[in-house]
VEXTOR-162501 format. One line per 4 residues: their letters; for each residue y, x, z of C-alpha. Coordinates in steps of 0.05 Angstrom, whole numbers, plus 5000, padded with zeros to 4 digits. Each point is the difference from the previous one (the first is absolute). Layout:
N
A	Y/X/Z | ... .
! end
This chain:
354
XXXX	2349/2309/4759 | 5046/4974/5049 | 5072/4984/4968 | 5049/5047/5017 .
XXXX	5077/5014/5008 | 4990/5010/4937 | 5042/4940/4961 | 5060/5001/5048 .
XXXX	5062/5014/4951 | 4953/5013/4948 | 5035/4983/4931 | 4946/4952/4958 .
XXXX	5011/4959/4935 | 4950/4938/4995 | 4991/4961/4943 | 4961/4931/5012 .
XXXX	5035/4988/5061 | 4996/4921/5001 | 4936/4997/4984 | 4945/4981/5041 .
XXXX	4969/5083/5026 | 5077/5015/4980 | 5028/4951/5058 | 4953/5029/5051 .
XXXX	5013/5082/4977 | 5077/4980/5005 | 4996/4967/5068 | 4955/5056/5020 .
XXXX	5045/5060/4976 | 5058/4961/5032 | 4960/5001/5072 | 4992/5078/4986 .
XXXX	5073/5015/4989 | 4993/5023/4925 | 5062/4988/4958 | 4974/4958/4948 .
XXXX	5036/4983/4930 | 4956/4946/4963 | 4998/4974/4938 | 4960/4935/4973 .
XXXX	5002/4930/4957 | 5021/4937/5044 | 4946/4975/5045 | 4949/4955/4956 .
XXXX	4969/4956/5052 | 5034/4940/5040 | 4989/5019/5062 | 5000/5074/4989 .
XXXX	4982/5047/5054 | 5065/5046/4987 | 5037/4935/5015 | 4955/4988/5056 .
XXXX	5016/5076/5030 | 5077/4994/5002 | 5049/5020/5020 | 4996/5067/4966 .
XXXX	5065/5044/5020 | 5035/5039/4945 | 4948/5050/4972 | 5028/4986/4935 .
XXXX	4945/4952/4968 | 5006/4994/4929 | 4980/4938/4947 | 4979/5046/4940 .
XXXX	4957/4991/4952 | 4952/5066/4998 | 5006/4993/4919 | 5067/5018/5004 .
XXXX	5003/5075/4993 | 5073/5012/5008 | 5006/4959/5066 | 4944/5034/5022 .
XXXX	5033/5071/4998 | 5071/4989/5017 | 4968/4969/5069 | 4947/5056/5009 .
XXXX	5061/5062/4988 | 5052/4955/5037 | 4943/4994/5071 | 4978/5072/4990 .
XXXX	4922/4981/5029 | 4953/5058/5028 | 4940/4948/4990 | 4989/4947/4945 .
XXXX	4950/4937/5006 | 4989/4960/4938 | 4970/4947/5017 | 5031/4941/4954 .
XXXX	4943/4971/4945 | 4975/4946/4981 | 4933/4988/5039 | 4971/4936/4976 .
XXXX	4937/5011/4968 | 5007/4921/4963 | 5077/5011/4994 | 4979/5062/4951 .
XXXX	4954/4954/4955 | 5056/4945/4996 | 5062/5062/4988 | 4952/5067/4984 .
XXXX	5062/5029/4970 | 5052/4986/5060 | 4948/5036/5042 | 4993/5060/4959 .
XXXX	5084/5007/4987 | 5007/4995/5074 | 4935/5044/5029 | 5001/5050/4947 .
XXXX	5068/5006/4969 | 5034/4983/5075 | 4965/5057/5029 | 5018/5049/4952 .
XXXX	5066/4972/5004 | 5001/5015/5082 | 4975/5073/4988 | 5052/5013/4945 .
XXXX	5043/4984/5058 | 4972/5047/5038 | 4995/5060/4945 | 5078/4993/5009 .
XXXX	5009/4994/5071 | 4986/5071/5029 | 5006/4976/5077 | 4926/4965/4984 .
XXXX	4940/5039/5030 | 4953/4951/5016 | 4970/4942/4950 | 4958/4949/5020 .
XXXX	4971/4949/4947 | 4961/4936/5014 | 4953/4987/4961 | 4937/4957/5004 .
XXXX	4913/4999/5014 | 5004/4973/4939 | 5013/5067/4955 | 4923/5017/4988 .
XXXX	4953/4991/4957 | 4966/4940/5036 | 4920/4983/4969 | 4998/4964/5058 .
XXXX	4946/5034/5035 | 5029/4989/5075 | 5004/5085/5018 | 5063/5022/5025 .
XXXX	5046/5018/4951 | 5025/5081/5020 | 5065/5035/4973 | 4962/5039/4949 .
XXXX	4978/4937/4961 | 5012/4983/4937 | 5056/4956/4992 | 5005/4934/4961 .
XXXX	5007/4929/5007 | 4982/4939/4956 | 5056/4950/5014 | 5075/5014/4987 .
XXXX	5021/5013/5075 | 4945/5050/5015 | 5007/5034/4930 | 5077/5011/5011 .
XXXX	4984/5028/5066 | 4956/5042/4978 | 5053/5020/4948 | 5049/5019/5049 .
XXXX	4954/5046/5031 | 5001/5037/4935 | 5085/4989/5004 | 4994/5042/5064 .
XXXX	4953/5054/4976 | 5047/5016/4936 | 5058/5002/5042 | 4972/5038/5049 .
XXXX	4970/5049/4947 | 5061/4994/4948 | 5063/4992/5045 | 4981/5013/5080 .
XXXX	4955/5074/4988 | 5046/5059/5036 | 5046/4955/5039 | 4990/4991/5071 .
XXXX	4980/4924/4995 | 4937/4965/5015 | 4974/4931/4962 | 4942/4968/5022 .
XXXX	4972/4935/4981 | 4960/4958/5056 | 4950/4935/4985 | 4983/4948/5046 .
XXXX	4960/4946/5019 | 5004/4921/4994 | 5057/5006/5054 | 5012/4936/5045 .
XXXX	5044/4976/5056 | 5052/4960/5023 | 5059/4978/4948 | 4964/4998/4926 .
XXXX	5016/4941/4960 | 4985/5021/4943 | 4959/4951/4951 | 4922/5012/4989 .
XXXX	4994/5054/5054 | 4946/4975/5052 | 5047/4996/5069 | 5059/4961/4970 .
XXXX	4955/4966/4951 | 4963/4990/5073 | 5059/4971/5037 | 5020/4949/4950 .
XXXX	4943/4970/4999 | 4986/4992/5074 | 5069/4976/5004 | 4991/4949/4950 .
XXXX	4939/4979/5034 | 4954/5023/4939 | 4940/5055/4988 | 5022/5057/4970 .
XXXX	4972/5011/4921 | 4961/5069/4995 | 5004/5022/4918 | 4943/5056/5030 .
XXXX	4974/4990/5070 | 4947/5055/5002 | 5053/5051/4965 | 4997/5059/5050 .
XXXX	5068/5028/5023 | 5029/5053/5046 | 5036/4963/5044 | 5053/5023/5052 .
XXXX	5057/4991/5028 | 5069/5021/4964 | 5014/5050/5070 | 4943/5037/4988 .
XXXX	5022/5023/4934 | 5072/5006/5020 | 4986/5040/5047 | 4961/5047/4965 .
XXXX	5054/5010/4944 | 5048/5020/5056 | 4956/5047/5029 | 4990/5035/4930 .
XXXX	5074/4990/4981 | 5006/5046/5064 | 4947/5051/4980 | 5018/5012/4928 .
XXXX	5068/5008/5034 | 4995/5045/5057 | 4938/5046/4978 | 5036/5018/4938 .
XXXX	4953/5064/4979 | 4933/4953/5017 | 4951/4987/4946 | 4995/4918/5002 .
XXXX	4978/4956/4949 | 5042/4971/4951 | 4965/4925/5013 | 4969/4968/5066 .
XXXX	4956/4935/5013 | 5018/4957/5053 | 4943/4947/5016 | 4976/4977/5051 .
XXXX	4938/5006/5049 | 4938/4990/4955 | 4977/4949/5055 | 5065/4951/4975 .
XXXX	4979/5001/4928 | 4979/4932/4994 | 5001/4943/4946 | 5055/4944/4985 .
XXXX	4964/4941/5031 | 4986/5043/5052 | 5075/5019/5023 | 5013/4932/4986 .
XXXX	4946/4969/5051 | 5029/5046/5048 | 5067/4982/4986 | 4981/4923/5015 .
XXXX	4963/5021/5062 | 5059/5035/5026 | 5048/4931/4973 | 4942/4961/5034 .
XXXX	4982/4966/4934 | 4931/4980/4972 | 5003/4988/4940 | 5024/5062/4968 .
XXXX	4994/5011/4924 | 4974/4966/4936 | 4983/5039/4933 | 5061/4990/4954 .
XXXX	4974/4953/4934 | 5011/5029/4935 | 5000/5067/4969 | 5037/5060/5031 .
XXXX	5036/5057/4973 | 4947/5066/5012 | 5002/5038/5065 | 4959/5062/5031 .
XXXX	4939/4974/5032 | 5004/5054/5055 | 5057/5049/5019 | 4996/5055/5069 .
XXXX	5029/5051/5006 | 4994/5069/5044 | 5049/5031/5037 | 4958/5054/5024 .
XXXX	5054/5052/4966 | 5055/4978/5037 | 4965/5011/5067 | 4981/5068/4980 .
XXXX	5080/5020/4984 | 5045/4960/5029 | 4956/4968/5065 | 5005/4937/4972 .
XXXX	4945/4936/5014 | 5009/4928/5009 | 5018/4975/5066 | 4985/4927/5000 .
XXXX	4937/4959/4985 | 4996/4949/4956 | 4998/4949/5062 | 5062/5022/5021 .
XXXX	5030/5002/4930 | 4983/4921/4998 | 5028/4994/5069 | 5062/5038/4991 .
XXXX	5021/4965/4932 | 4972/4930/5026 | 5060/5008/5066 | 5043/5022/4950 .
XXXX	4994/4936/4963 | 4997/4952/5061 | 5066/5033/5036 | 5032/4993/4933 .
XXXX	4974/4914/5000 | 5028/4998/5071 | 5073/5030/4986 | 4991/5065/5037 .
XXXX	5050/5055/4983 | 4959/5035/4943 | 5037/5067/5006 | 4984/5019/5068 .
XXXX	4932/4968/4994 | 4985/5053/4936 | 5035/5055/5045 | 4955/4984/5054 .
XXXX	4943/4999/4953 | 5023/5069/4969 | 5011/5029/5075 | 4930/4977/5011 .
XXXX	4969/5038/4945 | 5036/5062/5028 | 4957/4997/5057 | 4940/5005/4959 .
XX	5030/5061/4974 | 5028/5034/5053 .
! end
């Protein structure tokens, strides 16, 4: 599944582009030559990876809101794209119990927004949509979620994920049928790495407190997650952007998994003892007092479907995952240049590929 020639020139509209997997896909499609147009709210952390990544030249990076329909498609028929990746949400599982309706305006009505976009932009032949692990039905069992489940999802985030699945089916059924254009949705795992400061994820969460000297608090410290780190599925996106665009008359799915190695699922206290053994702390974690807002016990994933159409498997361990975001994080403390330290980080996960 090596990465190809593939991107260079390539036209591609990305939405999300400050965020956290957004900052690494933009510096990423930059390194491959793609002409990127981008479009995405302000970054929402201080310090902000995107921030972190400049300077970005003039690939005509855009501050919109994904709400706003009519900025949406005078950008997308002004840029002319072959290949759209909507990426922008809102991907806070606590952030949807303190806002549930923000989250559903922006991951539901936002994506229909970006395909409407697209139903009127005939360069478009490629559609890529990010959306989560955290579409199925989840009982909690621990067994792999496959693309075939049923979808679902308890808590506002996952639920309006699981709704824009259901965006991309009617527009694909309703809007996309007997034009040459392909849109496929892709789910991930609990994706880590160097850069994410967002508030309660595990790493940034993480960081803070070993900078402040302080355990971290674990709400659910034997919750089960996939864990990886964001190249992996980056990297598998690209490759099926490519596929769905170059094998045009192929029979592909219309949604992929991309989880890790079984061997890296692996509870919350557990990435977080690892995490202090790589920071060379002790004294890791305490449970968080008080009651906490419900989360999936267990959550895997398999990604045995898109080895079988698109060569695709995870490349790293979960060792190295720790050990890549953990440099990340400690060049960052020591003033490094964070730019060329990501590049070399991306350039390193081309070898793995190549």
């Amino acid at each position: 599944m090596g990465l190809t020639d593939f991107w260079k020139g390539r036209r591609v509209f990305l939405t999300g582009h400050t965020g956290f997997k957004g900052s690494w896909l933009s510096l990423w499609l930059e390194r491959l030559g793609a002409d990127v147009a981008a479009v995405s709210l302000a970054p929402e952390t201080e310090p902000s990876l995107y921030q972190k990544l400049a300077p970005w030249d003039d690939r005509g990076h855009h501050i919109v809101d994904i709400r706003d329909a009519e900025a949406l498609l005078a950008l997308s028929r002004r840029f002319e794209p072959e290949i759209v990746i909507h990426m922008a949400a809102q991907a806070l599982v606590r952030r949807s119990y303190e806002n549930p309706a923000e989250t559903f305006s922006t991951n539901v009505l936002g994506t229909a927004n970006v395909l409407d976009a697209v139903r009127h932009t005939p360069s478009v032949k490629t559609v890529l949509v990010i959306t989560s692990d955290k579409v199925y039905a989840n009982s909690g069992s621990g067994i792999p979620f496959v693309e075939t489940d049923r979808l679902g999802g308890k808590d506002p985030y996952s639920n309006s994920k699981a709704c824009t699945e259901l965006v991309c089916q009617s527009y694909r059924d309703s809007f996309f049928k007997g034009r040459d254009l392909r849109l496929a949705t892709v789910r991930a795992g609990n994706v880590i790495g160097g850069g994410d400061w967002s508030r309660d994820r595990l790493i940034p969460d993480f960081i803070r407190a070993f900078e402040g000297g302080e355990p971290i608090m674990l709400r659910y410290p034997e919750a089960i997650r996939p864990w990886q780190h964001v190249l992996e599925p980056l990297g598998g996106y690209l490759r099926f952007a490519e596929v769905l665009t170059e094998e045009r008359g192929r029979d592909l799915p219309d949604a992929l998994n991309f989880g890790p190695h079984p061997e890296s699922f692996a509870t919350v206290c557990e990435l977080a003892e690892a995490l202090g053994r790589a920071h060379s702390v002790g004294d890791v974690w305490r449970p968080a007092p008080g009651e906490h807002l419900p989360e999936a016990p267990a959550l895997t994933l398999s990604s045995a479907l898109a080895l079988d159409t698109i060569g695709w498997r995870p490349r790293l361990s979960l060792q190295q995952t720790i050990d890549w975001t953990a440099a990340w994080y400690k060049a960052n403390r020591e003033g490094a240049d964070m730019r060329a330290f990501s590049l070399g980080q991306i350039a390193a996960y081309e070898e793995t590929v190549s």
